[in-house]
C-alpha positions in Angstrom: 86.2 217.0 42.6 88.8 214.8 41.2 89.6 213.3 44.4 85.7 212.8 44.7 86.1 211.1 41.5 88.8 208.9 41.8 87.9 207.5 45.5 84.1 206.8 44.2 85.9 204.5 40.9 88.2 202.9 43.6 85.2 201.9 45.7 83.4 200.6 42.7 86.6 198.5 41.5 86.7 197.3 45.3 83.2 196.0 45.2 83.1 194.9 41.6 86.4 192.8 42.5 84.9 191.5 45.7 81.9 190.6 43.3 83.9 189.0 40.4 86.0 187.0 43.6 83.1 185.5 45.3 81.7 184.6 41.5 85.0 182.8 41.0 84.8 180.7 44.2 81.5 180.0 43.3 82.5 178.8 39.9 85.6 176.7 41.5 83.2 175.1 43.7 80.7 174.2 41.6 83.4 172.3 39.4 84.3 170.9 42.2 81.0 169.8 43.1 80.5 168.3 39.5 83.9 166.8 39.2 82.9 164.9 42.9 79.5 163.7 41.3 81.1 162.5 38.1 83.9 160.3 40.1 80.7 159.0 42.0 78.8 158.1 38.9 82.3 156.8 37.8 82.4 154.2 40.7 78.9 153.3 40.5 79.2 152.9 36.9 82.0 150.1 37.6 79.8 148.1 40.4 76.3 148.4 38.7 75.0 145.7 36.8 71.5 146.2 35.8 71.7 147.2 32.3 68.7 149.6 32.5 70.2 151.8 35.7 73.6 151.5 33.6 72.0 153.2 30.9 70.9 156.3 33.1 74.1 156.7 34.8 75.9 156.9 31.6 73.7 159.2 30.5 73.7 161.9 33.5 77.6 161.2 33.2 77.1 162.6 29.9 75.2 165.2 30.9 77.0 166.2 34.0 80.7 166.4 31.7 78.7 169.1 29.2 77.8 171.0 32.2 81.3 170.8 33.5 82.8 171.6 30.0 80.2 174.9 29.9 81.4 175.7 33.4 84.9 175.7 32.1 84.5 178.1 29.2 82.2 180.3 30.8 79.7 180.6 28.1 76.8 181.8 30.4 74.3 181.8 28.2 75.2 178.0 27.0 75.4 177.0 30.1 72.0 177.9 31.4 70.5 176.1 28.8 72.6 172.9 29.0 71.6 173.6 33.0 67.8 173.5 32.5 68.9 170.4 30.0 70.7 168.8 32.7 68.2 169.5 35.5 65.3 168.2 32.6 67.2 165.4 32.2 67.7 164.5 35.3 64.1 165.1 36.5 63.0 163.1 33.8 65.8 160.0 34.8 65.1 160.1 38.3 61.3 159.6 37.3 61.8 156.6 34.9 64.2 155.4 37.4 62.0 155.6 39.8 59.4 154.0 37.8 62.1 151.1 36.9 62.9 150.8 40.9 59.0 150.3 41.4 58.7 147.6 38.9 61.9 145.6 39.7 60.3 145.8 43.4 57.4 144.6 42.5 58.6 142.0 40.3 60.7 140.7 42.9 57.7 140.8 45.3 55.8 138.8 42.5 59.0 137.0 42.6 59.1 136.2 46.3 54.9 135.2 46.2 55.7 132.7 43.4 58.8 131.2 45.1 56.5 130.8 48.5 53.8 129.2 46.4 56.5 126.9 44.9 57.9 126.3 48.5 53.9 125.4 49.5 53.4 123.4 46.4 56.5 121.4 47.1 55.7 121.1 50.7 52.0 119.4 49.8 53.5 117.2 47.4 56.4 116.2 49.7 53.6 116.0 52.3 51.6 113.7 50.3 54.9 111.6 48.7 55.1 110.5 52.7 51.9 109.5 53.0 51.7 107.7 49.8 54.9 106.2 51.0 54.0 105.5 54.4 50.4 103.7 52.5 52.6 101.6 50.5 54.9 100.4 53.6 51.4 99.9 55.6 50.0 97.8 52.5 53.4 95.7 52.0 53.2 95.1 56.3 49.4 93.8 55.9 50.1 91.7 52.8 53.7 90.7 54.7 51.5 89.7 58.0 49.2 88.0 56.0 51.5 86.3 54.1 53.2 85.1 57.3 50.4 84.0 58.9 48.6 82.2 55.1 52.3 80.0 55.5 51.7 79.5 59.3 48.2 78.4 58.2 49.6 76.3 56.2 52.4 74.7 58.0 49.8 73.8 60.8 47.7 72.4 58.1 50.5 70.1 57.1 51.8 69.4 60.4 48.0 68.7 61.7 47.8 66.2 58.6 50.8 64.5 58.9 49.9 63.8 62.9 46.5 62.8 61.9 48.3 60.8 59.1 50.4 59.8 61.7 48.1 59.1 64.2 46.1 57.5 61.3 48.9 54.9 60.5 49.3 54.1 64.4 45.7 53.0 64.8 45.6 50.7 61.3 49.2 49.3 63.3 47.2 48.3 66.2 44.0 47.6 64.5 45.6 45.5 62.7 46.7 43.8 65.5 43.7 42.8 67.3 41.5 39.4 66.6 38.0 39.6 67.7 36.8 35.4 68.9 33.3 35.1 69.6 32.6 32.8 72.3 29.5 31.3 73.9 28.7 32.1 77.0 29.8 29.3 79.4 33.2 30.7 78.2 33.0 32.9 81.5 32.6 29.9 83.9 36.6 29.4 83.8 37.6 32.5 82.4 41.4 33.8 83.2 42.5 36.0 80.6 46.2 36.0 82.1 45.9 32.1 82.3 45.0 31.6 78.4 47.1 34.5 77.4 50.5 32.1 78.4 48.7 28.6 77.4 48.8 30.4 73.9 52.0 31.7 73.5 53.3 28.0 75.4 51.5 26.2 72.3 53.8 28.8 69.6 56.6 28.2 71.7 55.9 23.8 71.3 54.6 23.5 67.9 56.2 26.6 66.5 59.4 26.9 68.7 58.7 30.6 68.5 60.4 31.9 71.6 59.2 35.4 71.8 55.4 36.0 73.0 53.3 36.2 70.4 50.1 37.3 72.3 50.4 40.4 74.5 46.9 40.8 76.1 43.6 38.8 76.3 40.7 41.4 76.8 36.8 39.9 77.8 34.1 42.5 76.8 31.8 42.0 80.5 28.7 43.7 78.3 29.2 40.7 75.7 30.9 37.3 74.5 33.5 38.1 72.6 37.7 37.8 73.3 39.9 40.1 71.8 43.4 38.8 70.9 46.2 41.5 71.0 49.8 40.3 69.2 53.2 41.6 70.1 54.1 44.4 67.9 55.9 42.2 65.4 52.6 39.8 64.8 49.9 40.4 64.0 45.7 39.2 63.4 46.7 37.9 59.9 49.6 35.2 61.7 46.7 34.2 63.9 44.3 33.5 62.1 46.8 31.9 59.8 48.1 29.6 62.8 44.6 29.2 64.4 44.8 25.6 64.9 47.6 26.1 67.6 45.4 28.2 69.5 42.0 28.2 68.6 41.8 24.4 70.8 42.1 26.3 74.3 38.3 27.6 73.3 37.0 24.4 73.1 33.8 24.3 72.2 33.1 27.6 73.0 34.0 29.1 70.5 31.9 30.6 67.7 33.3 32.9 64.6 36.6 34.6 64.7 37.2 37.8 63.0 39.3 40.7 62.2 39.1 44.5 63.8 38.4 46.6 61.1 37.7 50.8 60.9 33.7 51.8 61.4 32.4 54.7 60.8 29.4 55.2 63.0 26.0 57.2 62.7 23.4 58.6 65.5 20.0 59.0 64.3 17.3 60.8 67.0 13.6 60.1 67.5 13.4 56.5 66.4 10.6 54.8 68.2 11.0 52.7 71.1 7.6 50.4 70.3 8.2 49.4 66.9 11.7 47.5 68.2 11.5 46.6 71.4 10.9 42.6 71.1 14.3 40.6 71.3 15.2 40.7 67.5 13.9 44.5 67.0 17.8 45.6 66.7 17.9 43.1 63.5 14.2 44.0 62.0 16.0 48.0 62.8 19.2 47.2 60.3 16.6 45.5 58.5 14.9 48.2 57.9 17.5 50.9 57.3 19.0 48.3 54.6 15.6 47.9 52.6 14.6 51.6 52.6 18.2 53.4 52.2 19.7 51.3 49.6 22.6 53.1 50.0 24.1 52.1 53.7 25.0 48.7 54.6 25.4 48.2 58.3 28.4 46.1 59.9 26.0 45.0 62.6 22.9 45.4 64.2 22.1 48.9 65.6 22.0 49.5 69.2 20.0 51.9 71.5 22.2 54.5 73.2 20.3 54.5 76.4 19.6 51.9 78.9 16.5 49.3 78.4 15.5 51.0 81.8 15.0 54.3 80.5 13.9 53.5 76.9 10.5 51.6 79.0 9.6 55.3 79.9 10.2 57.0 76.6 8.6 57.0 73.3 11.5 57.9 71.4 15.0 57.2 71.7 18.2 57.7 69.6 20.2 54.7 68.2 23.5 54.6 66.9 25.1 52.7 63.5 28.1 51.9 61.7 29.2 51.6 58.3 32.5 50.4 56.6 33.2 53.6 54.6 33.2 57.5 55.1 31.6 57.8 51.8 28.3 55.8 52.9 28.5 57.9 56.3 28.7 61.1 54.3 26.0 60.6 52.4 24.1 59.8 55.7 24.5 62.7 57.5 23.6 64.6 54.0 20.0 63.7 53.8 17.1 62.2 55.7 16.5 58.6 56.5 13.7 56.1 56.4 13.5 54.0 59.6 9.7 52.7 60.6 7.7 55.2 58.1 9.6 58.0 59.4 11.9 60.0 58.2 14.4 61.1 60.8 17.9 63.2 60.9 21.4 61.4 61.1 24.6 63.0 62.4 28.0 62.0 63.0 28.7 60.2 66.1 31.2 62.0 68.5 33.6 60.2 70.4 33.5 61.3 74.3 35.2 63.1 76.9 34.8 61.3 80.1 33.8 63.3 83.1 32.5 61.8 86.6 29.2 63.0 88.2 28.0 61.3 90.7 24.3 60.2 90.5 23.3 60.3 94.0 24.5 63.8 95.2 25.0 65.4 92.0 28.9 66.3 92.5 31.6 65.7 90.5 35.3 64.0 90.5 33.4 60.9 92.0 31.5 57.9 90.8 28.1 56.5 92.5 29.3 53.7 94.5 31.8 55.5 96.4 29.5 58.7 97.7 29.3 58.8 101.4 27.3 61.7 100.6 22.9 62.4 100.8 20.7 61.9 98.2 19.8 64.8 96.1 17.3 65.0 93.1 18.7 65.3 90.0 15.6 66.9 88.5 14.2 69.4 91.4 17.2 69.7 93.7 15.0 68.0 97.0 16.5 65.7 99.5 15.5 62.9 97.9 16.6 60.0 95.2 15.9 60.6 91.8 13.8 57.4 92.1 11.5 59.2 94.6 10.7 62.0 92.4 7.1 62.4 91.8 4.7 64.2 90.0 1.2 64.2 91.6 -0.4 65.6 88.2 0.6 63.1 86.1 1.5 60.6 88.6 4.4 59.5 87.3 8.2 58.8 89.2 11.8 59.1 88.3 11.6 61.1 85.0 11.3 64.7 83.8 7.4 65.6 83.4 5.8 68.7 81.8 5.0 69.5 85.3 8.6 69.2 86.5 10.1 72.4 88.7 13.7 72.2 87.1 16.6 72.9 89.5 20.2 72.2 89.5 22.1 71.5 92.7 25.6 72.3 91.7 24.5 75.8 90.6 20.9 76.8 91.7 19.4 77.2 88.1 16.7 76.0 86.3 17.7 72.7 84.4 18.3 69.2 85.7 21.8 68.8 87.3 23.4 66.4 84.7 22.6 69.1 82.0 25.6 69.7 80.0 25.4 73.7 79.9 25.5 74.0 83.6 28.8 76.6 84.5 29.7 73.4 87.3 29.5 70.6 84.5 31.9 73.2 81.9 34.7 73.3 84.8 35.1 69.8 85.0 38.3 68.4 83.4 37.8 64.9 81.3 39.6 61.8 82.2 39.8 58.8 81.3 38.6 57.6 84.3 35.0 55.6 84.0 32.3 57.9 84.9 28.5 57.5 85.1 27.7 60.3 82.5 29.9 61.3 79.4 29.7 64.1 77.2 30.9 64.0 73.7 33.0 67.2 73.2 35.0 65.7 69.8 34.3 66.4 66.6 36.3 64.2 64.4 33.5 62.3 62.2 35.5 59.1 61.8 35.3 57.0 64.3 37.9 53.6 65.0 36.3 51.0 66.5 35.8 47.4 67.2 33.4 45.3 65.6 32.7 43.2 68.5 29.4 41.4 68.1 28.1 42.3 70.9 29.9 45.2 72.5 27.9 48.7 73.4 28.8 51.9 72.0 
């Protein structure tokens, strides 16, 4: 029974020291475990640095250490509670940490939106900075360009002054040059300009002793009687007329008034009639008549008619063409209306002309009348005919533009006579200086140099 006894107390000690062994272990591990997790929360306590995650480290440190320090003393009781604690604790940290995690994220993400909409903000304004910039370099070009091209403006104003000024200064030189002698007209019987032209500059060369030429040209005007003198470069009218009696005794009788070139500035006026001064003296009664009724002008001669006596003896009305002394009394010409023959008719500035050569039989150009080999074609309808032969069987009249007239153009085939000036063959012609039958007047400079010669045509 003892035996019984003693072998049943020797298994319980067996078991009851297996127990309190494996409780041991347990108890060494678990120190272990909480000795591992504090050297973790050590190091993480050393590289953390966020305050607020600081704080709950420390604090589960804390915790963890009384746990340990229970562990070690075995106080079982204690150390359940300060276990529940703990595992409170820590249930209550890992929510606010939690909590703290979810908030830091999303201020970051609140962070990262902001910083994206301050990236995009700064991207528009950059974005508009260029264009602004870009506006300003546009607006500096333009006002650069048209800067440059207000001086070029300029500079070809100037330079197109200073040649007219020029140009200006070179025609009062050889204006001032020329002596206009009016002659009779049995002056042409023994006319040789090259003949008088040395008898004069012989007479300086005697009575002067002047050994240079003093006369460079003698010119006859074949539509009238005068002579124009021309000086050397170094003379001029002034020394002529000063030294006239050397000269003016190779005229002889002939002559009639001497007198200077000076600047005109002439006028056209349209529609004046053809009746009311057609007798011998109607170009006198004419300036006559502008004198009295536009106080303002004063003619240097008599008016003239700018067609041909032939044609005016078919027309009613025909255009006539003045000068003044002045560009003020031309002005004021062209400005307003003038009386002439209880009519009051438009002036405009006279232009000087282009020459360009059409021939009057065939209607080409680049050739005068006399020299076509060519047929005769109708200026006005285009037929194989003169322009003398045309004839219109309604009104029964020849050679001139009727009402009734079929207009055709033989250069180009369309309806308007073939001297008309807006025909596409008349445009391509160059200008020369070469005499021509017809002229057009392309220029528009206003005044106008000429000579007053008495009786010479415009």
């Amino acid at each position: 029974m003892n035996e019984l006894y003693d072998a049943s107390s020797t298994m319980r000690l067996s078991v009851r020291s297996k127990t309190q062994l494996a409780a041991e272990q347990d108890k060494q591990k678990s120190i272990a475990n909480l000795t591992a997790i504090l050297s973790l929360i050590d190091t993480q306590i050393c590289l953390e640095k966020d305050s607020e995650i600081l704080t709950y480290l420390k604090n589960q440190k804390a915790n963890l250490n009384e746990l340990l320090i229970q562990k070690q003393s075995e106080k079982k009781d204690n150390f359940k509670t300060a276990e529940n604690k703990a595992i409170s604790e820590l249930q209550s940290q890992f929510s606010n940490l939690e909590k703290s995690v979810d908030k830091k994220f999303n201020t970051i993400l609140q962070s990262i939106e902001n910083s994206q909409s301050t990236v995009n903000s700064w991207t528009q304004i950059a974005s508009q900075n260029a264009q602004k910039f870009q506006n300003e370099q546009q607006q500096h070009q333009t006002v650069k360009t048209v800067s440059k091209q207000a001086q070029d403006q300029s500079s070809k104003q100037v330079q197109k002054q200073t040649q007219e000024q020029k140009q200006k200064q070179e025609l009062t030189s050889f204006q001032s040059r020329k002596l206009i002698v009016h002659v009779k007209a049995e002056m042409w019987e023994s006319f040789n300009s090259y003949h008088l032209r040395n008898q004069i500059n012989d007479a300086f060369f005697q009575k002067e002793s002047i050994t240079k030429s003093v006369v460079a040209s003698v010119i006859r005007f074949k539509t009238g009687f005068s002579v124009i003198l021309i000086t050397m470069s170094d003379c001029n009218a002034d020394f002529l007329l000063e030294k006239q009696q050397i000269w003016s005794e190779f005229f002889d009788h002939n002559l009639k008034s001497i007198e200077k070139s000076t600047y005109w500035h002439k006028i056209v006026v349209h529609d004046v009639s053809v009746q009311s001064f057609s007798t011998s003296d109607g170009m006198f009664l004419l300036k006559e008549k502008i004198e009295t009724f536009n106080s303002d002008l004063k003619l240097m001669r008599n008016s003239d008619w700018l067609s041909s006596e032939k044609n005016r003896q078919k027309k009613l009305h025909e255009s006539i063409v003045f000068a003044v002394n002045d560009a003020e009394q031309a002005k004021k010409a062209v400005q307003k209306m003038l009386y002439i023959a209880d009519s009051q008719l438009a002036a405009e500035q006279y232009k000087s002309a282009d020459v360009k050569t059409q021939c009057q039989k065939c209607q080409k150009f680049e050739h005068a009348t006399r020299h076509c080999v060519n047929q005769n074609w109708c200026q006005i309808c285009a037929k194989n005919h003169s322009i003398k032969l045309h004839r219109c069987y309604v009104c029964n009249t020849t050679d001139v533009k009727c009402p009734h007239a079929k207009l055709k153009c033989r250069n180009c085939d369309e309806d308007h006579r073939a001297n008309n000036q807006i025909c596409s063959f008349w445009k391509k012609q160059p200008a020369s200086p070469a005499k021509s039958d017809i002229t057009m007047k392309n220029s528009s400079s206003f005044a106008v140099v000429i000579s007053n010669d008495a009786e010479k045509k415009w």
